[in-house]
N, CA, C and O atoms as a Maestro MAE file, in Angstrom:
{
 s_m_m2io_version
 :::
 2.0.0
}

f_m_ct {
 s_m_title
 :::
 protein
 m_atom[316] {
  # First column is atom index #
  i_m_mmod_type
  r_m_x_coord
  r_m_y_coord
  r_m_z_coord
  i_m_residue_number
  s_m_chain_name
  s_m_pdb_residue_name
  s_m_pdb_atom_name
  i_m_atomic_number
  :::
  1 25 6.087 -46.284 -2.370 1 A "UNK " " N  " 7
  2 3 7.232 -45.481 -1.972 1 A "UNK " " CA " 6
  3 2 8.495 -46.343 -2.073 1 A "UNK " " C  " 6
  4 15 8.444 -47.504 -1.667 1 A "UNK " " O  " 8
  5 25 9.312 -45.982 -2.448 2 A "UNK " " N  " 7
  6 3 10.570 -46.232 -2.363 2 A "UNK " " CA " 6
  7 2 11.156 -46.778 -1.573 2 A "UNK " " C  " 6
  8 15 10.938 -46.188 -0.515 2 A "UNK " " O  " 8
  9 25 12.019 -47.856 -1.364 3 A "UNK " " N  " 7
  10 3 12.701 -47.800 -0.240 3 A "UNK " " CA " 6
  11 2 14.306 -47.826 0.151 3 A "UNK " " C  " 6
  12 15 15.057 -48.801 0.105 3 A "UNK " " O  " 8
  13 25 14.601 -46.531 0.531 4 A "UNK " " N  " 7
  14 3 16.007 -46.197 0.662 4 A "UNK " " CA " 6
  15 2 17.371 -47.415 1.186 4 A "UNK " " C  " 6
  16 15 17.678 -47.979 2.236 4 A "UNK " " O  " 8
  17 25 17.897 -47.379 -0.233 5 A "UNK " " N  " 7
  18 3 19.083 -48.504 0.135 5 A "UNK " " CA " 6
  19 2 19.834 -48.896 1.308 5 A "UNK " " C  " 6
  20 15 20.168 -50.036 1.630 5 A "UNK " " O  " 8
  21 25 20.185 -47.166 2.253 6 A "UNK " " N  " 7
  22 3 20.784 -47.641 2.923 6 A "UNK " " CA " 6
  23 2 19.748 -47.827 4.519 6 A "UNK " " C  " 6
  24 15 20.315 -48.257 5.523 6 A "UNK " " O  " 8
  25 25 18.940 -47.628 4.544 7 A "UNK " " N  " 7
  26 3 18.087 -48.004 5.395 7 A "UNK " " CA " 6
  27 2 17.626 -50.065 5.349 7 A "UNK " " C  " 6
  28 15 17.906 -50.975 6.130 7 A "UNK " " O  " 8
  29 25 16.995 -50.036 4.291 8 A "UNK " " N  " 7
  30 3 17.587 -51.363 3.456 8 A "UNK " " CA " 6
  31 2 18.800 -52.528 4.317 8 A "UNK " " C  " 6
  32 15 18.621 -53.396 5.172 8 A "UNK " " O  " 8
  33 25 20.104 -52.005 3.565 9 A "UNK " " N  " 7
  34 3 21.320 -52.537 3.852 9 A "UNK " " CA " 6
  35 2 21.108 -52.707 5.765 9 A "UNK " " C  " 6
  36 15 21.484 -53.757 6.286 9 A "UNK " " O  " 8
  37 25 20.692 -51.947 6.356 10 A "UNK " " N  " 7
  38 3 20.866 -52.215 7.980 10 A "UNK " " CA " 6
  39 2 19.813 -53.104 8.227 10 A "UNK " " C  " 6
  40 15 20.052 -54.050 8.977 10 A "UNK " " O  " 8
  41 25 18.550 -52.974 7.681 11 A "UNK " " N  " 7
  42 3 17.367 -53.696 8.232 11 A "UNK " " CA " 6
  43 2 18.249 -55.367 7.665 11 A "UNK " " C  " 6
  44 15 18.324 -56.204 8.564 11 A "UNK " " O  " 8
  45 25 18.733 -55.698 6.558 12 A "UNK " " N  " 7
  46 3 19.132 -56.535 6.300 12 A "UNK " " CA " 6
  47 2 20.425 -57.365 7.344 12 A "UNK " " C  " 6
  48 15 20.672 -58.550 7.569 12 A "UNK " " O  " 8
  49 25 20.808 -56.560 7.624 13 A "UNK " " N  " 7
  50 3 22.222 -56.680 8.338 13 A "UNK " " CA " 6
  51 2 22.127 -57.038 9.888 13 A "UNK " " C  " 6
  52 15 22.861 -57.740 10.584 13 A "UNK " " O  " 8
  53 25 20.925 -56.287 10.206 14 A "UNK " " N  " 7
  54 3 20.456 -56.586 11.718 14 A "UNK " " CA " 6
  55 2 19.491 -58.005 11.263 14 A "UNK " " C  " 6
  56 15 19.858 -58.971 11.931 14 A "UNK " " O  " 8
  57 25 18.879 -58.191 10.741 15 A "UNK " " N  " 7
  58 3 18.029 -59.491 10.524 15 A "UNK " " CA " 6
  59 2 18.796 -60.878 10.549 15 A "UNK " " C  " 6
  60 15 18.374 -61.992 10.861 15 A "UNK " " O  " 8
  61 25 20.382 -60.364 10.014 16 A "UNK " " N  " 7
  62 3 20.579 -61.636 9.461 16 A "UNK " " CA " 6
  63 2 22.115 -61.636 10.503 16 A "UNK " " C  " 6
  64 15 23.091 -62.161 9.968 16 A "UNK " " O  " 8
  65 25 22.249 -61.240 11.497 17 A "UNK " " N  " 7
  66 3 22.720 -61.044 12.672 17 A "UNK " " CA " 6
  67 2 24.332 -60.366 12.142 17 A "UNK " " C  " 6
  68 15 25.341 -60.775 12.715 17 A "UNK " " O  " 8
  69 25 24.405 -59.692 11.420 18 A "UNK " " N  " 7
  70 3 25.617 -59.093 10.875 18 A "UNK " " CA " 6
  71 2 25.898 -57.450 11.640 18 A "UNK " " C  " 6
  72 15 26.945 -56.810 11.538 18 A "UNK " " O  " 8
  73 25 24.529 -56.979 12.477 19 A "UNK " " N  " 7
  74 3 24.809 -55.968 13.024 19 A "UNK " " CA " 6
  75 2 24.150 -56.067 14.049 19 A "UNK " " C  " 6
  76 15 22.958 -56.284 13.833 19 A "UNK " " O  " 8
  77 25 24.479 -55.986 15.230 20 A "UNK " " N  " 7
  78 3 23.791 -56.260 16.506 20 A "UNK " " CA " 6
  79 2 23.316 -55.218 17.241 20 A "UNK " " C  " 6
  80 15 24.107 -54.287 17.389 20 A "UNK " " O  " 8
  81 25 21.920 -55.087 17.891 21 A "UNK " " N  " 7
  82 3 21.525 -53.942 18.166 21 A "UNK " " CA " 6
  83 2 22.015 -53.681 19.577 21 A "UNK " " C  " 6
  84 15 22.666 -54.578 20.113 21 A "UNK " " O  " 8
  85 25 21.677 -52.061 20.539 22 A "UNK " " N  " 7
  86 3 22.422 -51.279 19.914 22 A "UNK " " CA " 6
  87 2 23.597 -51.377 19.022 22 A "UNK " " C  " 6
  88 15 24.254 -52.412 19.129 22 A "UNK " " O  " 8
  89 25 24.110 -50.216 17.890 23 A "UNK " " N  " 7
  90 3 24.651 -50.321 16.947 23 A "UNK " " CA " 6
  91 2 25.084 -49.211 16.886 23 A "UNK " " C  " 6
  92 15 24.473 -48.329 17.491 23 A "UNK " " O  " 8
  93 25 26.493 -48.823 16.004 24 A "UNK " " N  " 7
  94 3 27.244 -47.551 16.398 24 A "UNK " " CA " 6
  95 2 27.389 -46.825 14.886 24 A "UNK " " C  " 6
  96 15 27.164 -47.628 13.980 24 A "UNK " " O  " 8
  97 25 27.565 -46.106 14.648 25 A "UNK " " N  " 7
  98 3 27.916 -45.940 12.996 25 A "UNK " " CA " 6
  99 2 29.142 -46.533 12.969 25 A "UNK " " C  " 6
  100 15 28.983 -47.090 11.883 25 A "UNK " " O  " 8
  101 25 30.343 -46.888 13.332 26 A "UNK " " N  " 7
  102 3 31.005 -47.520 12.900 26 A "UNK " " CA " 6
  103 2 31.208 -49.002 12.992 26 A "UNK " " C  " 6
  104 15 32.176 -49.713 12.722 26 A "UNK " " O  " 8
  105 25 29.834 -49.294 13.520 27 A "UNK " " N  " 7
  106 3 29.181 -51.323 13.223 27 A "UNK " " CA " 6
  107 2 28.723 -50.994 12.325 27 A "UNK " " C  " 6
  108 15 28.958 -51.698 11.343 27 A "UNK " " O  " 8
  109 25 27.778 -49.706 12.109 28 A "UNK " " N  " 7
  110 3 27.103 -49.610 10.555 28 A "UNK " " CA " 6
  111 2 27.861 -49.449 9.607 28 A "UNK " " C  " 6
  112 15 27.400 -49.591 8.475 28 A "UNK " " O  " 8
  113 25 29.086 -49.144 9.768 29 A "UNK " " N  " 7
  114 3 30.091 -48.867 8.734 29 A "UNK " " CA " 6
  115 2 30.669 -50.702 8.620 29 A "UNK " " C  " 6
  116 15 31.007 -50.838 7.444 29 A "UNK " " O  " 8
  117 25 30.784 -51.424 9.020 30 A "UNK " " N  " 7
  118 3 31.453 -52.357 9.175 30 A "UNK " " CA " 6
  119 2 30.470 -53.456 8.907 30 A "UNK " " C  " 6
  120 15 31.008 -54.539 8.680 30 A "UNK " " O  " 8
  121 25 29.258 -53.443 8.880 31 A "UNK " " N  " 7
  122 3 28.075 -54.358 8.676 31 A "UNK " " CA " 6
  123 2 27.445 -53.908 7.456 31 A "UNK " " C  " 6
  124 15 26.897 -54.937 7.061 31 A "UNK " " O  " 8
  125 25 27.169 -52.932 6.558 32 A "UNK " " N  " 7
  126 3 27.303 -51.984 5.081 32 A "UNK " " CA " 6
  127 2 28.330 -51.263 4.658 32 A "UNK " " C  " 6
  128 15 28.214 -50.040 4.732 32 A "UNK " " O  " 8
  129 25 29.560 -51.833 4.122 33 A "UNK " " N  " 7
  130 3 30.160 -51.064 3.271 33 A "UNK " " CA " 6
  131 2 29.979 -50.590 1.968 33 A "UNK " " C  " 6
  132 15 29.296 -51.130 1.098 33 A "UNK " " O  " 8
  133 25 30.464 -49.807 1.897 34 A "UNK " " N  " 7
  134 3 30.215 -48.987 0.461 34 A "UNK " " CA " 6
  135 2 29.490 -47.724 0.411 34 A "UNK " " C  " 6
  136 15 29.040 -47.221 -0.619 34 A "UNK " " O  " 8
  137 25 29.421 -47.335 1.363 35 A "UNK " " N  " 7
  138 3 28.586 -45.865 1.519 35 A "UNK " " CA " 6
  139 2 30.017 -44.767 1.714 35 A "UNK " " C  " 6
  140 15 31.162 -45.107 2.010 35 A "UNK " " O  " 8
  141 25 29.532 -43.476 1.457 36 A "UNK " " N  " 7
  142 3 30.369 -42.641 1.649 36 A "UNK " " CA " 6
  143 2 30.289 -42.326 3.085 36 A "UNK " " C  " 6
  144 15 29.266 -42.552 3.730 36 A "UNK " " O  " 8
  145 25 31.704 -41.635 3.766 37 A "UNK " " N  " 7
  146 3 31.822 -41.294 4.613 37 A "UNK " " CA " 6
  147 2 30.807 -40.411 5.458 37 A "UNK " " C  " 6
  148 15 30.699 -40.606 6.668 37 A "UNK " " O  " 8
  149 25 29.992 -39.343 4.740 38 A "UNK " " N  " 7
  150 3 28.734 -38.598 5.065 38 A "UNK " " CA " 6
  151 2 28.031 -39.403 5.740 38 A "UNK " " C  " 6
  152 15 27.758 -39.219 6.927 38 A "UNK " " O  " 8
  153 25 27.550 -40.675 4.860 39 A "UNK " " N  " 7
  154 3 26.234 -41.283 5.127 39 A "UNK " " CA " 6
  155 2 26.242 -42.090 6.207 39 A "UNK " " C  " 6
  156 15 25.192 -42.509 6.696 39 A "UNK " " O  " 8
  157 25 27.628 -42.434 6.762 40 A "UNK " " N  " 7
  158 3 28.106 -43.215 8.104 40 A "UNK " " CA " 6
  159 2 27.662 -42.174 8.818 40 A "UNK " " C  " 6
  160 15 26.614 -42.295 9.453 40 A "UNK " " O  " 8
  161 25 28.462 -40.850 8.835 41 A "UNK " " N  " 7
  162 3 28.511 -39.724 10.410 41 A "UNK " " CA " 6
  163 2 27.217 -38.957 10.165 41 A "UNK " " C  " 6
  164 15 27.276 -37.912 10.812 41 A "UNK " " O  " 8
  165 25 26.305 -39.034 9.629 42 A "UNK " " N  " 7
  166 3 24.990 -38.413 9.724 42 A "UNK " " CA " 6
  167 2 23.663 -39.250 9.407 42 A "UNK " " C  " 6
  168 15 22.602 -38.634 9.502 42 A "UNK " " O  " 8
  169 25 23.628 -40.570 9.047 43 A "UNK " " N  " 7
  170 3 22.056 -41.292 8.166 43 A "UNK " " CA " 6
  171 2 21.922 -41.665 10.013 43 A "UNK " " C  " 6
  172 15 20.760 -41.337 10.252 43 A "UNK " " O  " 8
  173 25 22.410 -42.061 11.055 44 A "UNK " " N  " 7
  174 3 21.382 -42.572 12.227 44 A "UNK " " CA " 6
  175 2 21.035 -41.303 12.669 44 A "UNK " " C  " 6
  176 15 19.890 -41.099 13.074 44 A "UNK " " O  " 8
  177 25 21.988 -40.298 12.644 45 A "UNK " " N  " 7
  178 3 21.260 -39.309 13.809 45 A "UNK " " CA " 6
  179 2 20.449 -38.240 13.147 45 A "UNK " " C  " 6
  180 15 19.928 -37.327 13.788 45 A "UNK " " O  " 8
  181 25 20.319 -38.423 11.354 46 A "UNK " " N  " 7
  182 3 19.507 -37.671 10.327 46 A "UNK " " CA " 6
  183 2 18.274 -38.073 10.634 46 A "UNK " " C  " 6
  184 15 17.458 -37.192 10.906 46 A "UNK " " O  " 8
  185 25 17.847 -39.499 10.664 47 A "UNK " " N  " 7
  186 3 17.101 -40.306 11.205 47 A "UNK " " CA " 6
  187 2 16.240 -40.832 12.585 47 A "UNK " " C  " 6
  188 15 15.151 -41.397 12.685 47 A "UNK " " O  " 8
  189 25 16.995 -40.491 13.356 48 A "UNK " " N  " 7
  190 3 17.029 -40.868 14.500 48 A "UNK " " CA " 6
  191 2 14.911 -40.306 15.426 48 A "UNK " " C  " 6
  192 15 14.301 -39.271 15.157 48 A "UNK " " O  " 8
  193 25 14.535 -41.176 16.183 49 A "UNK " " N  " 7
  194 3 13.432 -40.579 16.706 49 A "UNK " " CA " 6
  195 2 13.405 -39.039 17.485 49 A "UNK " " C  " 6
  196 15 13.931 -38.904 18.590 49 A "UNK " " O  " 8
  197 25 12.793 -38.008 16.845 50 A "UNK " " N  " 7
  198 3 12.884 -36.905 17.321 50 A "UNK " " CA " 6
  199 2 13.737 -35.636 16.919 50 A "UNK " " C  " 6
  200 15 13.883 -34.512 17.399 50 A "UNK " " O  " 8
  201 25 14.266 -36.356 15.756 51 A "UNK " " N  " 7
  202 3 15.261 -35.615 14.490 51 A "UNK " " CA " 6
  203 2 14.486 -33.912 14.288 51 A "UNK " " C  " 6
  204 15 13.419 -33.508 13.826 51 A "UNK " " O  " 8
  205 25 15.521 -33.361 14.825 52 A "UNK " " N  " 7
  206 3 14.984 -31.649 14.118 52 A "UNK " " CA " 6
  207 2 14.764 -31.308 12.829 52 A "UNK " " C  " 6
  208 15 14.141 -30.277 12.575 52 A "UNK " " O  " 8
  209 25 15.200 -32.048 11.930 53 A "UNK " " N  " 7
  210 3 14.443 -31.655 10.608 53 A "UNK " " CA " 6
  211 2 13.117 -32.309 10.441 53 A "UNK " " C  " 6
  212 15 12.431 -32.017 9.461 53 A "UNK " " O  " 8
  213 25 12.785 -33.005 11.152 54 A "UNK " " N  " 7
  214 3 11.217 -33.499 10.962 54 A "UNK " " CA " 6
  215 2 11.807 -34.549 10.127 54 A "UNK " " C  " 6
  216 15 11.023 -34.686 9.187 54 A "UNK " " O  " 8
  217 25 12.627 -35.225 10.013 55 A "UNK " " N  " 7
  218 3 12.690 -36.668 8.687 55 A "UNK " " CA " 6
  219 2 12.101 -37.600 9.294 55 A "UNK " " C  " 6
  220 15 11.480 -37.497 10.352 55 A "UNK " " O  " 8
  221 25 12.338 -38.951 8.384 56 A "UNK " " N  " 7
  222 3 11.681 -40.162 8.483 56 A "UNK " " CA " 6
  223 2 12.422 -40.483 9.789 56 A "UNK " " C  " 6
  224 15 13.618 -40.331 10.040 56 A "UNK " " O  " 8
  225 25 11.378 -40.991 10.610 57 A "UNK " " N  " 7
  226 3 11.755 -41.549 12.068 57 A "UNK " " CA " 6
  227 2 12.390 -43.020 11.883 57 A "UNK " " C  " 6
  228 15 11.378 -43.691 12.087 57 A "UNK " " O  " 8
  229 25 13.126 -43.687 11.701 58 A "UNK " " N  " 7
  230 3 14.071 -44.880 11.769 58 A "UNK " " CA " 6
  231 2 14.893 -45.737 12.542 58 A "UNK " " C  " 6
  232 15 15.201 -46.921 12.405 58 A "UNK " " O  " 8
  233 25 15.255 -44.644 13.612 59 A "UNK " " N  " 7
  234 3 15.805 -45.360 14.626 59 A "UNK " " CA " 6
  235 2 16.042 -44.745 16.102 59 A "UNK " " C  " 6
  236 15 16.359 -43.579 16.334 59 A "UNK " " O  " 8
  237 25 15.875 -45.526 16.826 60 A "UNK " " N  " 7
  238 3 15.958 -44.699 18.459 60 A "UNK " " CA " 6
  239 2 17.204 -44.896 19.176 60 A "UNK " " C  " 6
  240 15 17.846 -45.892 19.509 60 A "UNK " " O  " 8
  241 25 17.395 -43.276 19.350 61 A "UNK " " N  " 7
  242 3 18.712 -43.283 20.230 61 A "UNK " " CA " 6
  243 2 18.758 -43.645 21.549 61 A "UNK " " C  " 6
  244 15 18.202 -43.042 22.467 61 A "UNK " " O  " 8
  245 25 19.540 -44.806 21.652 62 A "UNK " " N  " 7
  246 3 19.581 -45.568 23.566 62 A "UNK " " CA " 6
  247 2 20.280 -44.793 23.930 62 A "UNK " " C  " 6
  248 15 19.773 -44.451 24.998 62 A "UNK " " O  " 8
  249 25 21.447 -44.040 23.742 63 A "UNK " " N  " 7
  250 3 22.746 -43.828 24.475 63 A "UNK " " CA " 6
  251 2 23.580 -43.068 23.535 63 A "UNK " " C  " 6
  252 15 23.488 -42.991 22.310 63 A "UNK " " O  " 8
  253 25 24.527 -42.443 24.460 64 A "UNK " " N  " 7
  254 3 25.457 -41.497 23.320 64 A "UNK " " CA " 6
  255 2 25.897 -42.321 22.219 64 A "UNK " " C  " 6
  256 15 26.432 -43.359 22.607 64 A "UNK " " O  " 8
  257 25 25.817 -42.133 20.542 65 A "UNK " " N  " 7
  258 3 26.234 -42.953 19.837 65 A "UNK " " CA " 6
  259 2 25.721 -44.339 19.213 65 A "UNK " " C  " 6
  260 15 25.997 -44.849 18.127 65 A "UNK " " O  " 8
  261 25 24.885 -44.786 20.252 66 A "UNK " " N  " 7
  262 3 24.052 -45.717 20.064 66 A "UNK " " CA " 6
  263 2 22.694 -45.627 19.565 66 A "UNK " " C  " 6
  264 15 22.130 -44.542 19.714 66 A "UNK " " O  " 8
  265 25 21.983 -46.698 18.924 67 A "UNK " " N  " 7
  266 3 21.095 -46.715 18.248 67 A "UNK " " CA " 6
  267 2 20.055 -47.933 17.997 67 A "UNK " " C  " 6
  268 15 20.751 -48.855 17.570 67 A "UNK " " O  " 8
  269 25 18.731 -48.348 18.067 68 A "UNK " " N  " 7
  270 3 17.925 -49.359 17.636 68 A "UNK " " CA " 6
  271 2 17.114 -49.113 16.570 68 A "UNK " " C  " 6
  272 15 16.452 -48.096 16.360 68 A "UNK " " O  " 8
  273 25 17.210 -50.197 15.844 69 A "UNK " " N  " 7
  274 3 15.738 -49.886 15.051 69 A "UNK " " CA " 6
  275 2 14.461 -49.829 15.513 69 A "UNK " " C  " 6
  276 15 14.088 -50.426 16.522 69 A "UNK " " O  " 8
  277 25 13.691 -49.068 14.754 70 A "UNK " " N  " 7
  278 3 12.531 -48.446 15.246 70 A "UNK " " CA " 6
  279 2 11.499 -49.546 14.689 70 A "UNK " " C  " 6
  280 15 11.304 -49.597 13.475 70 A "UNK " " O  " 8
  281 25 10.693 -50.620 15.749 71 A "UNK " " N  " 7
  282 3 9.646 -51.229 15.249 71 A "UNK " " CA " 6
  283 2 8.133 -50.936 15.066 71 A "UNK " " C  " 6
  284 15 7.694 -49.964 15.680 71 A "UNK " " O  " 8
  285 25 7.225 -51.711 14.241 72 A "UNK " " N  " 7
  286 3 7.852 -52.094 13.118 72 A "UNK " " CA " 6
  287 2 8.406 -51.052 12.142 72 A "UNK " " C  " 6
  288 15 8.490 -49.825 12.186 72 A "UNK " " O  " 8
  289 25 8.750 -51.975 11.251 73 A "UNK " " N  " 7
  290 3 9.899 -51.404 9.789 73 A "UNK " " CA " 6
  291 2 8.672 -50.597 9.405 73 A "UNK " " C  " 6
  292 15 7.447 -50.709 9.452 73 A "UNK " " O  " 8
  293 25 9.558 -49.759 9.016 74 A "UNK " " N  " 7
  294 3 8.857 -48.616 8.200 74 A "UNK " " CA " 6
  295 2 8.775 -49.479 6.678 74 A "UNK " " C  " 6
  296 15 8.998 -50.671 6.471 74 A "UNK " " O  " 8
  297 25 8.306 -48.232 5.571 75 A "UNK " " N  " 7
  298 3 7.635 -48.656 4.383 75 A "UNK " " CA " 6
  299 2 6.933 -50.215 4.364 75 A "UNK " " C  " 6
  300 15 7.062 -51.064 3.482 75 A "UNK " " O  " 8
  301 25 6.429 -50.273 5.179 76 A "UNK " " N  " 7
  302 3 6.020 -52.035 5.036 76 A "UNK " " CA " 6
  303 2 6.521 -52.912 4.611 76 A "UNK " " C  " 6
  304 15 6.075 -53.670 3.750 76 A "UNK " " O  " 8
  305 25 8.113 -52.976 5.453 77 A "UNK " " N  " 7
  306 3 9.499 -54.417 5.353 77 A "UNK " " CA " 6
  307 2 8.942 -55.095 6.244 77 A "UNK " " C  " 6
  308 15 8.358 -54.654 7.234 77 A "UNK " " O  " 8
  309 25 9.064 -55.991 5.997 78 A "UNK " " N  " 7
  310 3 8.810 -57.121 6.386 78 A "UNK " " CA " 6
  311 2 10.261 -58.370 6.411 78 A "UNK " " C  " 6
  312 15 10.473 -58.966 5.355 78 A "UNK " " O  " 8
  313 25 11.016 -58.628 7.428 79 A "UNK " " N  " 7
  314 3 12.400 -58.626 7.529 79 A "UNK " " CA " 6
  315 2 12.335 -60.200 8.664 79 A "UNK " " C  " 6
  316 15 13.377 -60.692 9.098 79 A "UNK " " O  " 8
  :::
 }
 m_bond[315] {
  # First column is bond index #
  i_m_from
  i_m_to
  i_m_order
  :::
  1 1 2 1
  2 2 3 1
  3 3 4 2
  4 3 5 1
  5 5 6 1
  6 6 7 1
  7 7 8 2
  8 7 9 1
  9 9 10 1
  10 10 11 1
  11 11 12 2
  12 11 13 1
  13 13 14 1
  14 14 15 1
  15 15 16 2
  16 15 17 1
  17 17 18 1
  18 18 19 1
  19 19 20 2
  20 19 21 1
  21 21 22 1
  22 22 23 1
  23 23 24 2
  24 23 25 1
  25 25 26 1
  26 26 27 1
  27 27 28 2
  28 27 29 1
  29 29 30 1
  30 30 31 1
  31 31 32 2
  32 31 33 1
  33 33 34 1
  34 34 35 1
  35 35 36 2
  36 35 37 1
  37 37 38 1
  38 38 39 1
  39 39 40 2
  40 39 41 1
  41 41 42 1
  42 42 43 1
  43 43 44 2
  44 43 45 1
  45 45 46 1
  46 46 47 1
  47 47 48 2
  48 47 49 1
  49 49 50 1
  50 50 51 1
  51 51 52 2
  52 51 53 1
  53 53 54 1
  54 54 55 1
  55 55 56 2
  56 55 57 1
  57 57 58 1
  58 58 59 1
  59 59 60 2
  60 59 61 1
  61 61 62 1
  62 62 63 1
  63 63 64 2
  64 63 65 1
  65 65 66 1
  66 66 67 1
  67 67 68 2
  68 67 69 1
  69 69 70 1
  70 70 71 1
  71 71 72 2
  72 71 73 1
  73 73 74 1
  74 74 75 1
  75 75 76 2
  76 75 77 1
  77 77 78 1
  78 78 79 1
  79 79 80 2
  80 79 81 1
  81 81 82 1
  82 82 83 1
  83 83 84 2
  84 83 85 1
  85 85 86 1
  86 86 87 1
  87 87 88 2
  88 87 89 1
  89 89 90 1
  90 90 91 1
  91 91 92 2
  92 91 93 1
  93 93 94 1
  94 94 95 1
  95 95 96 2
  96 95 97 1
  97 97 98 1
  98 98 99 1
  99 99 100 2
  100 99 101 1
  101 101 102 1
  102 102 103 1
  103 103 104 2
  104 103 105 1
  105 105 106 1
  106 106 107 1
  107 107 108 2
  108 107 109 1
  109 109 110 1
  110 110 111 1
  111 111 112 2
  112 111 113 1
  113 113 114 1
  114 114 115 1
  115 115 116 2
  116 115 117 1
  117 117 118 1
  118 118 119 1
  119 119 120 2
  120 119 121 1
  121 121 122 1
  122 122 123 1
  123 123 124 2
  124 123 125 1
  125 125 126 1
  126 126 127 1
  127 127 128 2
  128 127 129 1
  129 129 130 1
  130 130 131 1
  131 131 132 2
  132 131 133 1
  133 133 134 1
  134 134 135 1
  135 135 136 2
  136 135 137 1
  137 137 138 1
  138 138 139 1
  139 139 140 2
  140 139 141 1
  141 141 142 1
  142 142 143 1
  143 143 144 2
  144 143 145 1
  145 145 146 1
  146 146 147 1
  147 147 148 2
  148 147 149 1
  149 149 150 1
  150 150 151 1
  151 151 152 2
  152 151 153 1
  153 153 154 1
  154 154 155 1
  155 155 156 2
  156 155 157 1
  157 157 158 1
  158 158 159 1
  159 159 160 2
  160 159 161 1
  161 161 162 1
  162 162 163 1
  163 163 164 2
  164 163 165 1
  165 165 166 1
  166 166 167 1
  167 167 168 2
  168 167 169 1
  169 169 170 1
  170 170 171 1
  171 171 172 2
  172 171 173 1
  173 173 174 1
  174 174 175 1
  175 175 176 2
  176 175 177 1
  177 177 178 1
  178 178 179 1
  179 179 180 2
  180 179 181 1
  181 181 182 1
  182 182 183 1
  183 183 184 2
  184 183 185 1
  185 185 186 1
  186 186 187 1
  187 187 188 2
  188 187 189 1
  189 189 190 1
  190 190 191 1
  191 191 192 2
  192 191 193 1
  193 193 194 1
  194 194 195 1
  195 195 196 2
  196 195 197 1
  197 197 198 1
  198 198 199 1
  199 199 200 2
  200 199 201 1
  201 201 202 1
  202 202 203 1
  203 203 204 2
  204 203 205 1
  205 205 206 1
  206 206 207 1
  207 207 208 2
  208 207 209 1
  209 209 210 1
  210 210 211 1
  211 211 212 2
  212 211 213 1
  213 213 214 1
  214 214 215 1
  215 215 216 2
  216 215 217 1
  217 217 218 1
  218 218 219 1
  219 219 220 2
  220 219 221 1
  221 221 222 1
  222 222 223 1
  223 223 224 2
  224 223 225 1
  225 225 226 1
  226 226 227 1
  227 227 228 2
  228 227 229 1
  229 229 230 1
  230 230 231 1
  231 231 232 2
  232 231 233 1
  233 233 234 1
  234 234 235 1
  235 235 236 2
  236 235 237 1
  237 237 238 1
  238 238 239 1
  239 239 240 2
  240 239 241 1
  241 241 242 1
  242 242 243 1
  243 243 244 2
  244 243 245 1
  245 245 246 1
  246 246 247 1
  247 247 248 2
  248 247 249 1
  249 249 250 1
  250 250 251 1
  251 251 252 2
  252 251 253 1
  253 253 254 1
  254 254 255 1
  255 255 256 2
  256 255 257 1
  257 257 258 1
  258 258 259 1
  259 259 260 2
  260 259 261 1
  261 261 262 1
  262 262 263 1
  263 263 264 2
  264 263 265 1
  265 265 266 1
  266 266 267 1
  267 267 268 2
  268 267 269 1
  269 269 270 1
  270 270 271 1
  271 271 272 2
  272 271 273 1
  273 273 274 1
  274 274 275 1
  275 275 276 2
  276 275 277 1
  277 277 278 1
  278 278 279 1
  279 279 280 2
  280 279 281 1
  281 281 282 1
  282 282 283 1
  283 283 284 2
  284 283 285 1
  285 285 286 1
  286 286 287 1
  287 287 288 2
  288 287 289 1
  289 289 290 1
  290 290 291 1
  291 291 292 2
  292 291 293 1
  293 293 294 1
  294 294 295 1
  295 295 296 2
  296 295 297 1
  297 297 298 1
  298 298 299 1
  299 299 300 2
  300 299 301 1
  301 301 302 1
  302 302 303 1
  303 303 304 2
  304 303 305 1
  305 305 306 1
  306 306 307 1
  307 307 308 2
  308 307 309 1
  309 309 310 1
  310 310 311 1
  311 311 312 2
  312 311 313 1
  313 313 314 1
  314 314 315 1
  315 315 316 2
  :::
 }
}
C-alpha cells in the first residue's frame, strides 16, 4: 500500500522534533509546507480517531483543535 505524502510529511516532522505533539493544523501548516489550503483545514479531522466517513484512523483528537499521532504508525512506518 501506498503511503500518503502528507501523512508522511507529519510522521517525519514529529520524529525529527519539527512538530510537537499535541499539534494544531496550523503547526501542521508550519512544520509541512506546500500543501493546499484544503489539506491543512480538513487531513487531521478527515483522519482523526472516530472520523464519520469511516477513513484511515491517524490521529487522536486531545482537545478542541488539537491532535496526536495514533501509535503505532500505520502502513508499517517505522519512524
Amino acid at each position: 500500500m501506498a503511503v500518503h505524502k502528507v501523512y508522511s510529511c507529519i510522521l517525519r516532522a514529529v520524529n525529527s522534533g519539527r512538530l510537537r505533539e499535541p499539534f494544531t493544523k496550523n503547526d501542521f501548516r508550519n512544520a509541512c509546507p506546500g500543501f493546499g489550503n484544503g489539506t491543512y483545514n480538513a487531513f487531521l479531522y478527515k483522519h482523526r480517531v472516530g472520523n464519520p466517513g469511516r477513513k484511515s484512523e491517524l490521529f487522536k483528537k486531545v482537545c478542541t483543535g488539537k491532535f496526536k499521532l495514533v501509535r503505532p504508525y500505520k502502513y508499517g512506518i517505522k519512524c
